[in-house]
C-alpha positions as CSV (number, residue, x, y, z in Angstrom):
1,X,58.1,48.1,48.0
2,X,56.2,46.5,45.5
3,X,59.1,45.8,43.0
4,X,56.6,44.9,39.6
5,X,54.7,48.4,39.6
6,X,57.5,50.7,42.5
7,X,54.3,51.3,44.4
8,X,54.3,51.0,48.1
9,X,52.8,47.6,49.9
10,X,52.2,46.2,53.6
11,X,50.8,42.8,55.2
12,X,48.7,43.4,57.9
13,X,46.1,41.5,60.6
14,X,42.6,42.1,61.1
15,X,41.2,40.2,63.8
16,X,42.4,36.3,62.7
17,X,42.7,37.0,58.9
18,X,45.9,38.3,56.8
19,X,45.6,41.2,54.6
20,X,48.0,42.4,51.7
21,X,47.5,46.1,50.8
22,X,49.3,47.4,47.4
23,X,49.4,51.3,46.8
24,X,50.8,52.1,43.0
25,X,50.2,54.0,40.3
26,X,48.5,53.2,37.2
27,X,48.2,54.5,34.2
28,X,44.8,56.9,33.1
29,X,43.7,56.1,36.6
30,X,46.5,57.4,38.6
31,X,46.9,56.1,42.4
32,X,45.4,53.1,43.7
33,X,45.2,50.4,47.0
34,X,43.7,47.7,46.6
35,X,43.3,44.8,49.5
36,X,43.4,41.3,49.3
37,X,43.5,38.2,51.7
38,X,46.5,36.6,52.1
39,X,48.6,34.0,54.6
40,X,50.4,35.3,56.9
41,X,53.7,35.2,55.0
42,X,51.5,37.9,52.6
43,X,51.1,35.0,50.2
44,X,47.9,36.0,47.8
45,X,45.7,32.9,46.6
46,X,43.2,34.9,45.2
47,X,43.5,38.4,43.7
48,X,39.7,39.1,43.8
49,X,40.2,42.7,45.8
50,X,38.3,43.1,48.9
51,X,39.0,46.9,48.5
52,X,40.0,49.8,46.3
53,X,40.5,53.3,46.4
54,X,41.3,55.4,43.7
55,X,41.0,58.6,45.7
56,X,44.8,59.7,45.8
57,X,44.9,58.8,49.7
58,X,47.8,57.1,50.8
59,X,48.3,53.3,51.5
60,X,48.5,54.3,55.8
61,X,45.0,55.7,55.4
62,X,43.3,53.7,53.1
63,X,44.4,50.6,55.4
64,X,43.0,52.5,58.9
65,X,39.9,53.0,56.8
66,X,40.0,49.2,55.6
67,X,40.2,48.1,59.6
68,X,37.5,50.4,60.8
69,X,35.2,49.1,58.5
């Protein structure tokens, strides 16, 4: 759980890179994921996002569509 916005997060691998996905809710936007790069502990450097979706999917399938991409 992301514990600044209650929102759901996840570190995950792509092939030899570290990802950390963040699903929440914010305001007059409503649900989104964005991706970033991050270390292997899920330690973010940079918060330039890689990806966002501000569909209403869920942080599971916004991360499968993130790794077929």
């Amino acid at each position: 759980m992301n514990l600044m916005t209650g929102g759901q997060c996840t570190v995950f691998q792509k092939g030899e890179n570290f990802y950390y996905a963040d699903c929440s809710f914010v305001p007059y936007i409503g649900l989104e994921t964005m991706i970033f790069h991050c270390d292997k502990d899920g330690n973010v450097t940079s918060w330039t996002e890689l990806y966002c979706d501000r569909s209403g999917q869920s942080l599971e399938d916004c991360v499968k569509e993130f790794l077929a991409e």
